[in-house]
N, C-alpha and C positions, 0 to 999 in steps of 0.2 A: 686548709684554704679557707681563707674570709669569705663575707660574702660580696666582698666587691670583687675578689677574685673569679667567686662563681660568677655574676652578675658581666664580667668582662669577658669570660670564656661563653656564655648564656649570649652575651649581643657580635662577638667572635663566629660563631654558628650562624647567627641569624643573618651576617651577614655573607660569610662564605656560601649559603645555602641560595640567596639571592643572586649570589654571583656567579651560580655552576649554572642556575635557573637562566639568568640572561646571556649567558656562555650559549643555552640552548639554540639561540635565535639568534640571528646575524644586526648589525646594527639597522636602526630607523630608518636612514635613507636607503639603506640597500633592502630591507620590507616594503617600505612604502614604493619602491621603482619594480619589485616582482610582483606586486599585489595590485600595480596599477596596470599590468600588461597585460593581465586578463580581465580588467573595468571595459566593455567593447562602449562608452557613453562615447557621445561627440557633442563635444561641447563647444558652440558659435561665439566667435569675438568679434561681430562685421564679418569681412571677408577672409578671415581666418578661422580655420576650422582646429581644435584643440582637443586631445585625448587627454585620459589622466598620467597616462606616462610622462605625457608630454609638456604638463603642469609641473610634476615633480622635477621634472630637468631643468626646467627650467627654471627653479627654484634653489638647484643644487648645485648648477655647474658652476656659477659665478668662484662660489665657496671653495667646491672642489678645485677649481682652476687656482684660486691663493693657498689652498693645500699643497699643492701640485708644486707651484713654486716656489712655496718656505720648505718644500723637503721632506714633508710629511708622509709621502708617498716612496722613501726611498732617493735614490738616484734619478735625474734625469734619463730616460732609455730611448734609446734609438727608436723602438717603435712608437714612444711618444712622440716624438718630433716628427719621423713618418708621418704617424695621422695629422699630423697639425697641418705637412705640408699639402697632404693630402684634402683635406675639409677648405684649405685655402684656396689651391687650384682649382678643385672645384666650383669654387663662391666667384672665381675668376673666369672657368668656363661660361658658367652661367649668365655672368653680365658680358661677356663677348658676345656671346649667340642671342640675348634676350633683351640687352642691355643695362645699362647700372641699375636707374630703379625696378627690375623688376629682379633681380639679385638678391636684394637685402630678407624678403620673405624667406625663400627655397633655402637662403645659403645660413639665415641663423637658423633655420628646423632640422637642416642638415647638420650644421655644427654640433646643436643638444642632441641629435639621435647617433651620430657617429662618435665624437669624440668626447660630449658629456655623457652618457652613456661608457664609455669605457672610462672614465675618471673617475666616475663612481665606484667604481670595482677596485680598482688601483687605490684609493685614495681610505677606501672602509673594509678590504680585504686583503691583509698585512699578516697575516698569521693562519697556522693550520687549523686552528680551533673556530676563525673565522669565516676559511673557506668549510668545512664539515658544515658548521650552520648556515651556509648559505645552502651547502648541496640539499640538507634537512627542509628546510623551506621549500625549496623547488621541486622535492618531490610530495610535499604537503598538497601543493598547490593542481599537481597532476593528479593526485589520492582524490584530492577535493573533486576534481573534474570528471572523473571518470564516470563516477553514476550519470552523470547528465548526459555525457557521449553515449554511454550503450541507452538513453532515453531515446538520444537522437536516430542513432543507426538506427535504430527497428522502429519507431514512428515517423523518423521523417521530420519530427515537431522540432524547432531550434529554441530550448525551451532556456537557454542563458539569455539569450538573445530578447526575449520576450518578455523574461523577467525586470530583465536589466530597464528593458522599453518601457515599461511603466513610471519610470521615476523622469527619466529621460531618454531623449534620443538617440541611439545607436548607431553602430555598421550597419550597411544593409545587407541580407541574406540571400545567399548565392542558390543558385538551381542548376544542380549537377546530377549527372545520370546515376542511375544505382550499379552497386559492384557486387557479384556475387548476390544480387538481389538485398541489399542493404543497404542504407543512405549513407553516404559518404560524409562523414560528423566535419562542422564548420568551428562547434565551439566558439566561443569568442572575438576569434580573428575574423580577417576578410575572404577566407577561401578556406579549405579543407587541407591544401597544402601547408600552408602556414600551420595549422594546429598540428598536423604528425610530423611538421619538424621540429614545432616548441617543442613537443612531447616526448618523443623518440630519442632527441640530442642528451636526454639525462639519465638515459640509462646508464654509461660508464662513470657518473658523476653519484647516481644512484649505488651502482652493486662495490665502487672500491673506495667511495669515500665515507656513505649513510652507512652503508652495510660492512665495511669491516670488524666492527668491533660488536655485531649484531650476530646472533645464532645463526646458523646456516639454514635453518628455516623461515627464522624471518628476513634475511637477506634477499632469499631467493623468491619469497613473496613480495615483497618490492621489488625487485628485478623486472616480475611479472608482469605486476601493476603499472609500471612505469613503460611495459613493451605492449602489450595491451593495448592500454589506450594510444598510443603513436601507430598501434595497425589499422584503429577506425579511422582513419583517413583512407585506407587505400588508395594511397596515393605511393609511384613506385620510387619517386623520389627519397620521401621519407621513410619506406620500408630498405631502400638500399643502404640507407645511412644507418638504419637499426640493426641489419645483418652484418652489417660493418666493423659493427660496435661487440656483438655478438662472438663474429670470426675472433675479434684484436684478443677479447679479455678470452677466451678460447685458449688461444694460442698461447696467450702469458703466463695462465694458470698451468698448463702440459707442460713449457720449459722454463718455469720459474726459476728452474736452480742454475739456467747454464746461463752465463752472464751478455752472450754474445748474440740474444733469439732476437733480438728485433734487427741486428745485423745481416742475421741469415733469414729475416723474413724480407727485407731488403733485397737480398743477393735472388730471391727465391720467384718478387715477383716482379725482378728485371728480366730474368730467363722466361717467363709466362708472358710476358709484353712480349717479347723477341720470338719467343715462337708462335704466338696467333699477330703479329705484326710478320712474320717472315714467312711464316709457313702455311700461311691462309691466304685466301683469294680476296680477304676484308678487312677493315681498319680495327684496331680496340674496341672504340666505341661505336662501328658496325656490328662487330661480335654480342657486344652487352644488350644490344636492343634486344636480340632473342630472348630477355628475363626479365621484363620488362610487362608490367601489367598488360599494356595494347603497342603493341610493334611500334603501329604506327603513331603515337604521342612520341617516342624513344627517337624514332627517324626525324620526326616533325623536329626535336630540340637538336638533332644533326643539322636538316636546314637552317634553323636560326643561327646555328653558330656560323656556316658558310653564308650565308647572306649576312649576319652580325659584323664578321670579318670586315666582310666587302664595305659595309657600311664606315669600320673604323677605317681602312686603309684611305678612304675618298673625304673622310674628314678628321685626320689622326691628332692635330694637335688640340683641339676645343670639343668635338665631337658635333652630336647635333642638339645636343641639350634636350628639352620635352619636345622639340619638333620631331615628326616620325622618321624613322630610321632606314634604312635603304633594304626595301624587299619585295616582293611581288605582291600586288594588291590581293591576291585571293588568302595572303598567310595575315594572321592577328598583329598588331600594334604591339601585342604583348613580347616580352624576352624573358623565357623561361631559364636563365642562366644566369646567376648573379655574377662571375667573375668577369662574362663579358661586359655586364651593363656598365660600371665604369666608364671603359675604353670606349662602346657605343655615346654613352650623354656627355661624357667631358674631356673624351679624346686619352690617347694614350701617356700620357705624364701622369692623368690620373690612376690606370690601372697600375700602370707599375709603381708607385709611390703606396697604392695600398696591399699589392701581392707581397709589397718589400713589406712590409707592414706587420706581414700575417704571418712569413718567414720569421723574421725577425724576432718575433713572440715567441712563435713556437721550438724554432732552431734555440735560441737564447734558453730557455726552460730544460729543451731538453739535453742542450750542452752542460748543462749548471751538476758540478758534480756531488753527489748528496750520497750521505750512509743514513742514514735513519730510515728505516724501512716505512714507517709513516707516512713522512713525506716523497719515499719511491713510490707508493702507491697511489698516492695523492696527483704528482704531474704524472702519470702512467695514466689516469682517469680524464686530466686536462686535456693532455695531446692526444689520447682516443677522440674525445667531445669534438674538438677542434676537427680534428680528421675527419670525423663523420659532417659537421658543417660544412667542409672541405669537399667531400663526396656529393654530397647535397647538393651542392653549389652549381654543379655541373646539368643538373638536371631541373632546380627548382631557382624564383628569385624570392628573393628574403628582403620584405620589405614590410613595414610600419612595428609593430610590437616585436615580430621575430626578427627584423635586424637590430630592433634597439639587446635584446637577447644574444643575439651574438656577439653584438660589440660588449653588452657587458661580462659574457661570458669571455673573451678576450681577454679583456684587463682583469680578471679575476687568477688568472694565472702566474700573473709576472711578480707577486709577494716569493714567490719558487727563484726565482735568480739572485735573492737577494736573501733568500733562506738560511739558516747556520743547521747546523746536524743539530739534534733535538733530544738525542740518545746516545749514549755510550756504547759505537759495536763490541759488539761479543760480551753484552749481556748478558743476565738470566732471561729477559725478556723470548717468547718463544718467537721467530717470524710469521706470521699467518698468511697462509696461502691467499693470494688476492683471489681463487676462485672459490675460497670457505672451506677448502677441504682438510685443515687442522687448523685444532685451536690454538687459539691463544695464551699464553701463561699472563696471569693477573699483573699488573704491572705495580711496583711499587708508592707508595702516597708520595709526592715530592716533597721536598724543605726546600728548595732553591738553594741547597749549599752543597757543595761537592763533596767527596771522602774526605781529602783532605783539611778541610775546613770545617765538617762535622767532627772530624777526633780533632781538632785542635781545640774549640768549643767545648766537647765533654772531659776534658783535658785541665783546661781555663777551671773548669766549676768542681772537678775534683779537689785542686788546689786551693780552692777555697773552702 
């Protein structure tokens, strides 16, 4: 071999070497919208107040949105149009109840955090190498955080918050009782909730996406890390959603071989509903307040949802938009329940346009029939995350950096309905247990050419 041969294999390297290195990291707009979610700056335009999330969307969605509709992003999918109609009615609620001009602020901040926000995901997470480095990212970002939370728990001090506050203006920092004699860590966000559901929601995204192809030691170190810091919050919202996450990949890992376990985890806690719903003197979520950090928070979010109720029934079609909502003056303005708030501010067309929404995604994904153990693993991680959001949902509301989170985690899923199998079953490839309990057999270097088209090729250069 010449040396232009060498010299061609020598820049060959240098460039596949760059390219496994950027493989590591998820693309730019999707770094700069995780890395902006924990910037807590608030940045003034007039009478508009701006995050740096909120800069980036606003920056991306236009793009995204002409991605979106040259096809870039796949198929048009139902849940895309959901959200559309969903972000619309709402922009329509709001000038009903509030009037037009005072519409056009709420309803484009709402646009960028709900459905730019899930564009982005859709639009730069198209592939399984792409969703892995986004999961890698986002437990970076929890890694990064953590020393600051156990600062905070045991001093009290909100030293992100402080640090951040020297350059500029911030969130303002919340004064919440101690738990277990420990401060309840705010992190970044507006409340202490918000950070153990950012935190807590990546554990399944953590242990079967980062961690599959990692030793079972370091898997399970991440795992840690990632549940850890989602319990300084002590908050039972986000600890219900960790144990959630916990029970699922549990369960998956004990009958990974019988093809029918989330059938029969289906069948398993219909019969559990049915009997503490028939055979008790109390409702489900009577029952569940008993495991509940403080009863009475558990029962309080009971209230809100019967007076929530009452409030959408007496205003179903618009709702009451930021006017207060219908409840007895001694209970908070606040709605600790995000599935109601919808129906509460924009009336019911809106709840149900975004519940169909959320179906739609996740049913869609998890109908989508796939052999490549890979990517079973990969929506097995999705539809836990999702779930545990789900679970959340009922007891906590998810708003400013953690819903724009959710909505991206959303659309970060739906690359899976449009997936092709990635592997040849009945490989040499070994399956590894999504819970790390065997390894893996080395997988082969690819060509991108099949059997057949590899012996046809060595074939080809015999004969000459």
């Amino acid at each position: 071999m010449g040396r232009a041969g060498s010299r061609r294999l020598q820049q060959r390297a240098s460039t596949d070497t760059v390219s496994s290195e950027l493989r590591r990291w998820p693309a730019l707009p999707v770094t700069l919208l995780i890395v902006g979610l924990l910037i807590p700056w608030v940045i003034s335009f007039g009478t508009l107040a701006m995050s740096v999330y909120r800069l980036v969307l606003l920056a991306l969605t236009f793009p995204c949105l002409v991605f979106w509709l040259s096809g870039k992003a796949g198929k048009i999918r139902l849940t895309d149009v959901l959200l559309l109609l969903f972000c619309g009615w709402c922009t329509i609620a709001i000038a009903v109840v509030h009037g037009p001009e005072s519409s056009v602020e709420p309803g484009g901040i709402f646009f960028l955090e709900t459905f730019g926000a899930y564009l982005v995901a859709r639009i730069y997470i198209r592939t399984a190498d792409q969703f892995l480095a986004t999961a890698r990212l986002l437990f970076v970002v929890v890694a990064v955080v953590l020393p600051f939370a156990l600062f905070e728990t045991v001093t009290g001090q909100k030293l992100i918050l402080e640090l951040f506050r020297l350059v500029l203006p911030t969130i303002a920092g919340t004064i919440t009782e101690l738990r277990w004699s420990l401060t309840r860590v705010q992190g970044p966000f507006e409340h202490p909730i918000l950070f153990g559901v950012f935190c807590s929601t990546m554990l399944a995204l953590t242990h079967l996406v980062l961690g599959r192809n990692a030793s079972p030691a370091q898997r399970w170190a991440m795992t840690a890390t990632v549940a850890l810091t989602g319990t300084l919050s002590f908050s039972s919202g986000p600890l219900v959603a960790l144990i959630a996450q916990v029970l699922l990949l549990t369960w998956n890992g004990l009958l990974e071989t019988v093809r029918s376990r989330w059938r029969i985890l289906w069948a398993l806690a219909t019969v559990a509903y049915l009997v503490v719903e028939l055979g008790s003197n109390q409702s489900v979520p009577q029952y569940l307040t008993h495991f509940a950090f403080d009863p009475w928070t558990a029962y309080y979010r009971l209230l809100i949802f019967d007076y929530g109720w009452a409030s959408v029934l007496a205003n179903p079609l618009f709702g009451t938009g930021f006017n207060d909502w219908v409840h007895p003056s001694w209970m908070s303005s606040s709605i600790d329940m995000f599935w109601l708030v919808p129906a509460i501010r924009h009336g019911l067309p809106a709840a149900i346009l975004f519940v169909l929404a959320f179906l739609s995604a996740t049913i869609g994904v998890g109908l989508k029939p796939l052999q490549d153990h890979r990517l079973i693993a990969y929506r097995t991680a999705y539809l836990i995350t999702m779930g545990a959001f789900f679970i959340a949902g009922w007891a906590v509301h998810f708003w400013m950096a953690t819903y724009v989170l959710f909505m991206f985690l959303l659309g970060s899923g739906m690359w899976l309905v449009d997936a092709e199998a990635e592997a040849v079953p009945g490989s040499a490839a070994v399956r590894r247990s999504s819970m790390g309990w065997r390894q893996r057999a080395p997988r082969a270097r690819r060509t991108g050419r099949t059997p057949a088209t590899a012996r046809s090729a060595l074939s080809a250069r015999r004969r000459k």
